[in-house]
Each structure stands twice: as structure tokens, then as C-alpha cells.
PALUM-934072 format. One record per residue (C-alpha): residue in one letter; residue number from 1; x, y, z. Coordinates in Angstrom, 1 decimal, m for minus. Layout:
BEGIN
<rest = a nr = NUM u = X v = Y w = Z>
...
END
This chain:
BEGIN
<rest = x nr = 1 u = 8.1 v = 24.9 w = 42.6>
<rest = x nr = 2 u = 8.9 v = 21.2 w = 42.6>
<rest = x nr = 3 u = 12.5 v = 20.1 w = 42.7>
<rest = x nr = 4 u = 12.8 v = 19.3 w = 38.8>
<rest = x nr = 5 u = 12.7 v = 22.8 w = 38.3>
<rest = x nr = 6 u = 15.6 v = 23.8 w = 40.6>
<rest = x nr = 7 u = 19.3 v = 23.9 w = 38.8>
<rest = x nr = 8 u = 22.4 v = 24.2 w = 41.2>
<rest = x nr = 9 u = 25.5 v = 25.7 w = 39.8>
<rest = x nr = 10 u = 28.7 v = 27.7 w = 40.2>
<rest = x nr = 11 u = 28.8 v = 30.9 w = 39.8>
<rest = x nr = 12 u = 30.2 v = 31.0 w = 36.6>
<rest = x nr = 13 u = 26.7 v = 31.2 w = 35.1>
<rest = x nr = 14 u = 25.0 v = 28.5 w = 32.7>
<rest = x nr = 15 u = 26.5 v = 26.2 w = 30.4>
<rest = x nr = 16 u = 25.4 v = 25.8 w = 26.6>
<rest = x nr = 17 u = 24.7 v = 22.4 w = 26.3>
<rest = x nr = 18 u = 27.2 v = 20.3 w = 24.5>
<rest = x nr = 19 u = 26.6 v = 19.8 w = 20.7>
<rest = x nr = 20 u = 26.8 v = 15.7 w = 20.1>
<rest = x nr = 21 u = 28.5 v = 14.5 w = 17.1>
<rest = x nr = 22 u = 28.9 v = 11.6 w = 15.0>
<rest = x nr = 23 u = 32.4 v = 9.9 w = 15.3>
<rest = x nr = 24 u = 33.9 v = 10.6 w = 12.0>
<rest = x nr = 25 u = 32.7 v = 9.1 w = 8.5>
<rest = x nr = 26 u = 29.7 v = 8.4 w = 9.7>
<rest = x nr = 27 u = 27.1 v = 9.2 w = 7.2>
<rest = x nr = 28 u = 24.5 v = 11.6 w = 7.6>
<rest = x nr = 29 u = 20.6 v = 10.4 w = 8.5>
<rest = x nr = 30 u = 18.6 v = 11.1 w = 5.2>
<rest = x nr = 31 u = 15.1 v = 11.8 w = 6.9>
<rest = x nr = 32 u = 11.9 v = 9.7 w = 5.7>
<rest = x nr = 33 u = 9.7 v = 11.8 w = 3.3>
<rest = x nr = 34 u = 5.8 v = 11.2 w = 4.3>
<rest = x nr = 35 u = 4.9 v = 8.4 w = 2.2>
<rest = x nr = 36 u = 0.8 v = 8.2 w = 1.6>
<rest = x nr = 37 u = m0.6 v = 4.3 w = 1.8>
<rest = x nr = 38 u = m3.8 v = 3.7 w = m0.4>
<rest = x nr = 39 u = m5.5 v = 0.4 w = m0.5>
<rest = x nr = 40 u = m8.3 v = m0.5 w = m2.1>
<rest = x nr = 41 u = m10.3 v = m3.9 w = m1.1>
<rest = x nr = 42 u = m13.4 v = m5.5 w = m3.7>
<rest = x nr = 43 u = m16.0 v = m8.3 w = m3.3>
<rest = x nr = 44 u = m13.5 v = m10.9 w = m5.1>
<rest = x nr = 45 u = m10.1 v = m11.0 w = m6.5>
<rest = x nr = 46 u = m8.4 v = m8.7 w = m8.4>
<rest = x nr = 47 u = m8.4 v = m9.3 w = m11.8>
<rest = x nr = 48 u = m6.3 v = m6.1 w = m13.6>
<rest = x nr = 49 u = m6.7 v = m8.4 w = m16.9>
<rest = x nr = 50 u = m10.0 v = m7.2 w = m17.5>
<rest = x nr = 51 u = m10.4 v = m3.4 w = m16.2>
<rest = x nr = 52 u = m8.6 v = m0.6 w = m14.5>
<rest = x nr = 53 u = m8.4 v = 0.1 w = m10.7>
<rest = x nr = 54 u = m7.6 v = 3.8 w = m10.2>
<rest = x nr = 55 u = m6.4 v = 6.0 w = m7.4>
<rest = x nr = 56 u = m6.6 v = 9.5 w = m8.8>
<rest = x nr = 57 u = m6.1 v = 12.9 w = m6.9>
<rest = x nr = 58 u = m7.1 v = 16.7 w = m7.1>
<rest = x nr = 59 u = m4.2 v = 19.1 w = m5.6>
<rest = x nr = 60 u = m4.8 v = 23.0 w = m5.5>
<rest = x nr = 61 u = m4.0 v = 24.9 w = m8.7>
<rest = x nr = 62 u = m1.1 v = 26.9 w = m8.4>
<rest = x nr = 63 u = m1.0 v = 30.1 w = m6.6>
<rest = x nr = 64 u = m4.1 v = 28.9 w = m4.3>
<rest = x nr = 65 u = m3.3 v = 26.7 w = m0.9>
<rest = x nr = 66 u = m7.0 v = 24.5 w = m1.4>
<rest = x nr = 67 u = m7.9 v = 21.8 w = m3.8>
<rest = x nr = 68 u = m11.3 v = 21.8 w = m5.3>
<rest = x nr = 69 u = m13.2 v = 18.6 w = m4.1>
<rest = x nr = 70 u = m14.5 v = 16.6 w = m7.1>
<rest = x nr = 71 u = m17.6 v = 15.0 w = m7.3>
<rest = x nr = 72 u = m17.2 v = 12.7 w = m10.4>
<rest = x nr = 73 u = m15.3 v = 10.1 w = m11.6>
<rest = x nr = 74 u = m13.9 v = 11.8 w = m15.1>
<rest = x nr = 75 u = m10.2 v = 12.1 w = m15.8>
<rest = x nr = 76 u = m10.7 v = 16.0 w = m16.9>
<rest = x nr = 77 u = m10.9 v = 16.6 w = m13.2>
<rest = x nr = 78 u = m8.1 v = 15.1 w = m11.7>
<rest = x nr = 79 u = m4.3 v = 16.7 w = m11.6>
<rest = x nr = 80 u = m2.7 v = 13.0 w = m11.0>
<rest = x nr = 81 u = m3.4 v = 9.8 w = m11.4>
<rest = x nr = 82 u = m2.4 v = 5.7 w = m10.2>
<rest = x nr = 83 u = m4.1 v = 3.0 w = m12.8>
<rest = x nr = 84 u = m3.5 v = m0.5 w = m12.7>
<rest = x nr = 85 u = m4.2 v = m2.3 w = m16.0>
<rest = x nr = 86 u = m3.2 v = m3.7 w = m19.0>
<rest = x nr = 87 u = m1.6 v = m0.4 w = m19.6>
<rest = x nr = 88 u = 0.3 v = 1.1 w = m23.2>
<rest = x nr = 89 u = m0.1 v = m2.0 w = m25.3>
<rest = x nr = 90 u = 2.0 v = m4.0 w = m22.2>
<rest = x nr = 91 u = 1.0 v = m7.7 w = m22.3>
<rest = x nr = 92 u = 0.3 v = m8.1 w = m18.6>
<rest = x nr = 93 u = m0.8 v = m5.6 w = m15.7>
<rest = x nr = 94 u = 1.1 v = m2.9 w = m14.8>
<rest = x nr = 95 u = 1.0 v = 0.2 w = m12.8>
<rest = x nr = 96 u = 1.4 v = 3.6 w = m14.4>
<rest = x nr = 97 u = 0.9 v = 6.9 w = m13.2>
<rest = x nr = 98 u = 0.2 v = 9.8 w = m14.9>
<rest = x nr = 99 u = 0.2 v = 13.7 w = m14.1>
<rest = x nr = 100 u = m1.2 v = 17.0 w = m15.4>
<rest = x nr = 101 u = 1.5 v = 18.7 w = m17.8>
<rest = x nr = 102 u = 0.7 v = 21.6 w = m15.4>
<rest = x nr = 103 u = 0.3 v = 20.0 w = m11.6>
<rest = x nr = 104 u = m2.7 v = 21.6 w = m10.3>
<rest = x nr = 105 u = m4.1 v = 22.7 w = m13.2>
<rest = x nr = 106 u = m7.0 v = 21.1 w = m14.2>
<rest = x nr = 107 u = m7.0 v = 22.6 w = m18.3>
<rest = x nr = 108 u = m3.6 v = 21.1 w = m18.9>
<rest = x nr = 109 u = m2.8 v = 17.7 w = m20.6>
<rest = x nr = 110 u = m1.6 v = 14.7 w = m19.0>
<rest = x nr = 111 u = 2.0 v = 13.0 w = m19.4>
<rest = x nr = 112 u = 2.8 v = 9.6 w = m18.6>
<rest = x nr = 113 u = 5.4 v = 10.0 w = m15.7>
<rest = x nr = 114 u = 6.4 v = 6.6 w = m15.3>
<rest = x nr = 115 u = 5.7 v = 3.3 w = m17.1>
<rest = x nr = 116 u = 6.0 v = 1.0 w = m14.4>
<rest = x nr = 117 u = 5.1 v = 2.6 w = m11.1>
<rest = x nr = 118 u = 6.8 v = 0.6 w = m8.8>
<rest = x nr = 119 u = 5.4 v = 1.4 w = m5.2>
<rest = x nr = 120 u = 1.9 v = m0.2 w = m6.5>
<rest = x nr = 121 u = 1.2 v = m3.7 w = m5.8>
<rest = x nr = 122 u = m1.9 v = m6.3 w = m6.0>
<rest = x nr = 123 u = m2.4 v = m9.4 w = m4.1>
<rest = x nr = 124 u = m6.0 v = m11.7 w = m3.6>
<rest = x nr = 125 u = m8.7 v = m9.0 w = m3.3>
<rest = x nr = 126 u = m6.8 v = m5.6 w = m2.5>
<rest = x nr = 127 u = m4.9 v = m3.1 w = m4.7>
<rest = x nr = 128 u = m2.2 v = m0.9 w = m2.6>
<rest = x nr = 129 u = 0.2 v = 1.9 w = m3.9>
<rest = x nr = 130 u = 2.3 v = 4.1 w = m1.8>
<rest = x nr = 131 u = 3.0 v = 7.5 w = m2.5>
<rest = x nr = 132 u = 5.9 v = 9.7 w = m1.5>
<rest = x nr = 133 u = 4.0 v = 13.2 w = m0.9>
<rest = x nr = 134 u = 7.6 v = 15.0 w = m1.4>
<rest = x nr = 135 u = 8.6 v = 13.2 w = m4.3>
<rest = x nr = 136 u = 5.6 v = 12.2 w = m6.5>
<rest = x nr = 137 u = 2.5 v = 14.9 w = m5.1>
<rest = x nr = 138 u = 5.1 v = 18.0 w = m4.6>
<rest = x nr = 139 u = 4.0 v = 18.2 w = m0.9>
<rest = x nr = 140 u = 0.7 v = 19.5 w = m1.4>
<rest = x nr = 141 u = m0.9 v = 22.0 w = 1.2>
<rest = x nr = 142 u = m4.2 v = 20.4 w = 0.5>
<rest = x nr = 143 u = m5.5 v = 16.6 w = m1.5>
<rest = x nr = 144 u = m7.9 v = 15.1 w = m2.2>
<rest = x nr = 145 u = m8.6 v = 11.3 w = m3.5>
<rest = x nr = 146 u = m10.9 v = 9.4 w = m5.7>
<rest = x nr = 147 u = m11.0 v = 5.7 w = m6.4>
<rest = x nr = 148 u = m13.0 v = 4.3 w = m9.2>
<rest = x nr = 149 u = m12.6 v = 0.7 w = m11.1>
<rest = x nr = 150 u = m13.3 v = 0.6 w = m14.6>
<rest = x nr = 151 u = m14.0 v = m2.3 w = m17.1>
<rest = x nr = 152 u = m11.8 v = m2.3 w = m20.3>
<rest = x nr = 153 u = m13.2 v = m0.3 w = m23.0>
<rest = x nr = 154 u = m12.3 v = 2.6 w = m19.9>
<rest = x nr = 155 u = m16.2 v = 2.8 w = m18.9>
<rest = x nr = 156 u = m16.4 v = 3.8 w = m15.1>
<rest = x nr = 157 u = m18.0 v = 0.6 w = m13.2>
<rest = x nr = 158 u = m18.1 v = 2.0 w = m9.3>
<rest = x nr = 159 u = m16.3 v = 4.3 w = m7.3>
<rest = x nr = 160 u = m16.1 v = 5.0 w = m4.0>
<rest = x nr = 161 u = m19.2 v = 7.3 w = m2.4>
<rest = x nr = 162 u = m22.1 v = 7.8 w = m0.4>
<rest = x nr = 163 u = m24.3 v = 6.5 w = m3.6>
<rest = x nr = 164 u = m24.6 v = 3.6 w = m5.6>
<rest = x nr = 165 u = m22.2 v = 2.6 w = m8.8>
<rest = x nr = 166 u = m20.2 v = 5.6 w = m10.1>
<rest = x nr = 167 u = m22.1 v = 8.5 w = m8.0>
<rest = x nr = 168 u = m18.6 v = 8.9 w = m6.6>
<rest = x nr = 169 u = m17.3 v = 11.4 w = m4.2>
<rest = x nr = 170 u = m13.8 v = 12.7 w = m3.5>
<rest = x nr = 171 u = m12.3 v = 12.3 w = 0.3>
<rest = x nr = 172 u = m10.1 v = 15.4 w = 1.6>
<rest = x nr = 173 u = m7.2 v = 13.7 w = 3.2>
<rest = x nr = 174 u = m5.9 v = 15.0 w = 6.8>
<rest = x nr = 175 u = m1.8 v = 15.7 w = 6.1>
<rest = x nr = 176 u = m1.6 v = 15.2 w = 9.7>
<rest = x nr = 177 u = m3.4 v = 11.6 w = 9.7>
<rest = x nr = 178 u = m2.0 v = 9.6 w = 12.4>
<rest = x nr = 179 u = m3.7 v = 5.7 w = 11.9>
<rest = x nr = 180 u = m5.7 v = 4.4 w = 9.5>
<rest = x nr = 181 u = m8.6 v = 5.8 w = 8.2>
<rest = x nr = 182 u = m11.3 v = 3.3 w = 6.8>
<rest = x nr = 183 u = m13.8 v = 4.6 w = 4.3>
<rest = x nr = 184 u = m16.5 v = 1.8 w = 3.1>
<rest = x nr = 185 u = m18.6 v = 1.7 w = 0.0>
<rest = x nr = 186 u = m21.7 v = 0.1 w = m0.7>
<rest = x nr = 187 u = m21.3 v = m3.6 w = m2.2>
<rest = x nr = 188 u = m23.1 v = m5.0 w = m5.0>
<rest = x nr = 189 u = m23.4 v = m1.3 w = m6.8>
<rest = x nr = 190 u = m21.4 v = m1.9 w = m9.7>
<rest = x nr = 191 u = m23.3 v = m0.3 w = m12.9>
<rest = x nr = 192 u = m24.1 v = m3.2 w = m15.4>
<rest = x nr = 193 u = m25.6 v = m1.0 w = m18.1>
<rest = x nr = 194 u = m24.6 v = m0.9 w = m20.7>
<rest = x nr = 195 u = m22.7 v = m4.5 w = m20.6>
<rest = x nr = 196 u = m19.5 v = m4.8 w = m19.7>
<rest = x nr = 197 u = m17.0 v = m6.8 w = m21.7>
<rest = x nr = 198 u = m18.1 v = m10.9 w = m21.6>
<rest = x nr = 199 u = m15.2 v = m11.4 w = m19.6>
<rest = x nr = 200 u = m15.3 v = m8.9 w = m16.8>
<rest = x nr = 201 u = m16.3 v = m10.1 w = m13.2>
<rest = x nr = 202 u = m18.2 v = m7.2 w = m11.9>
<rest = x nr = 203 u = m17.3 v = m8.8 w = m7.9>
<rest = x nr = 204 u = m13.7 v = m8.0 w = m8.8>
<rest = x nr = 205 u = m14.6 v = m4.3 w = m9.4>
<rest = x nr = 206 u = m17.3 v = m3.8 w = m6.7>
<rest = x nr = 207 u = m15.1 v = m1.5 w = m4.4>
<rest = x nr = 208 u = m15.4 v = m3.0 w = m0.8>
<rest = x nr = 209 u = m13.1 v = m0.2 w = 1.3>
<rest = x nr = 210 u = m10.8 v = 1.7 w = 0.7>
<rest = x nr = 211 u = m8.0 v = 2.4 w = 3.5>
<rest = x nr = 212 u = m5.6 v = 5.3 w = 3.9>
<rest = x nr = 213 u = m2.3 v = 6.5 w = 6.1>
<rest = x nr = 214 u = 0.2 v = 8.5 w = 6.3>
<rest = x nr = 215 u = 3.6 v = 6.6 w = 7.3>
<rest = x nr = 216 u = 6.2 v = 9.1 w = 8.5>
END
């Protein structure tokens, strides 16, 4: 037995170790609530003016533990979503975020939880939001994400996926991620028929990578 494993004493017996506290009026340490970091990177500048960039997510319906992975890109599917747009008749891009009426439940209507979602951001060619898994996905046992741009008229332009354009595919994301993960998605896949709008870059929509972590 090495010696860090030998205590000397009296014979009195053991101690219990001394409680520390905090010197009076001291306020209490609110602990951090896991906060989920998306980014999404495309081929040129962002350009919200024109289209949608969406982070949406699947979380199990309630009474089950496991989400259902989703395979496409269509808002029937998903129990939450991030969009960045021209959203509601606002005049310049926005962030709003949007949830089943039911969470989890895939057969219930949406409702516009905030107007303004003010953890989302977009700077030169990436779109990032960070979301409090406590606060805004009610600490899911299980998620998964999809990330699709759109053009204006709401027609899906690519998403992220093993296949070209919109043959998208959801990503289950580790609650215990420690780093950052980096997905990629093939360039230059962003569907062009039918048209898009005459004023929609389809380089600002061709998803590029998408990054994830979980800061703690």
C-alpha cells in the first residue's frame, strides 16, 4: 500500500470533513445549463434577404426516451425549429423559432415562440444559433438535427446529407459531445429546378459544413 493511502490519527476516530461556506451575502452560483452551438458555413455570403436558413430538430414524442431520425427536409416532421429570414412581414432578417404546440409530437401545430430569437447570429459566410438544451429543447433524452436553406417562395434548395441538393439526412447528436464535431456536405448541389426567385444566389445557399458542440 503506498503511503498516500495511510491516515495517522488519534484515537478519537475520524473526522467529517469540514463543510466550507461562503462568507455571508455572498450570492449563490447559478450553474450553466448545456447550451448547444450550431453553425452552418455556405459557398458565399449569407444573404437572409433572399431565402431561409434553417436549423430544425426531432425530439422523442412524449412517453418514449428516442427520437425518430428524419430523412427529409419537410416541416411536418420536425418538433422545433431556428429560421433565419425575412420572417412575419419584418422588413429585414430576423431569427424566429418555432415549436410543436405539443413538443415531441409530430401531429400537432406549430406556435411561434419567439419573434426575435436572440442567440442566432450571421456574419460573412456562416449562420450560428446557440441553444440552451434546458431552457428552449426541455432537456431532451435523445435529438436529432436537420439543416436545410431554402429560397423565398419556402422551396427547399439543399440540406445537409450524404446526397446531392435536398436528399437530406438527420444527424443524432451525442448529449455528452465533448469538441466539435464537423459534418460536411457536398458543394455545388443546390437544386435549380424549378427556378429559384431572379434574385437568389444559389452559392449563398449551397451548405458548405455544418459544425456542432455542446458548451457546458
Amino acid at each position: 500500500m503506498g503511503s498516500n493511502n495511510i491516515f495517522f490519527g488519534c484515537a478519537r476516530g475520524p473526522f467529517d470533513t469540514p463543510t466550507p461556506t461562503l462568507p455571508p451575502g455572498t450570492p449563490t452560483p447559478t450553474p450553466l445549463s448545456p447550451t448547444l452551438h450550431l453553425s452552418m458555413r455556405m459557398a458565399a455570403s449569407v444573404d437572409p434577404r433572399y431565402g431561409y436558413y434553417v436549423f430544425a430538430f426531432n425530439r422523442p414524442p412524449q412517453g418514449r426516451v428516442d427520437a425518430n431520425p428524419v430523412t427529409v427536409n419537410r416541416d411536418e416532421t420536425w418538433t422545433d425549429y431556428i429560421q433565419l429570414g425575412i420572417n412575419f412581414g419584418s422588413s429585414t432578417p430576423n431569427f424566429v423559432r418555432n415549436e410543436r404546440l405539443i413538443p415531441g409530437d409530430v401531429n400537432s401545430n406549430f406556435q411561434q415562440v419567439e419573434i426575435t430569437f436572440n442567440d442566432g447570429s450571421y456574419s460573412g459566410d456562416t449562420v450560428e444559433a446557440y441553444i440552451n438544451m434546458i431552457d428552449i429543447l426541455d432537456n431532451p433524452p435523445d435529438l436529432y438535427i436537420n439543416v436545410i436553406t431554402f429560397d423565398s417562395t419556402g422551396y427547399a434548395r439543399d440540406a445537409l446529407g450524404p446526397g446531392l441538393g435536398t436528399s437530406a439526412d438527420s444527424y443524432r447528436v451525442n448529449l455528452e459531445l465533448t469538441g466539435v464535431i464537423y459534418l460536411n456536405d457536398t458543394t455545388g448541389d443546390v437544386i435549380m429546378n424549378p427556378a429559384p426567385p431572379t434574385d437568389f444566389n444559389r452559392h449563398s445557399f449551397d451548405i458548405v459544413q455544418v459544425a456542432l458542440q455542446i458548451l457546458k
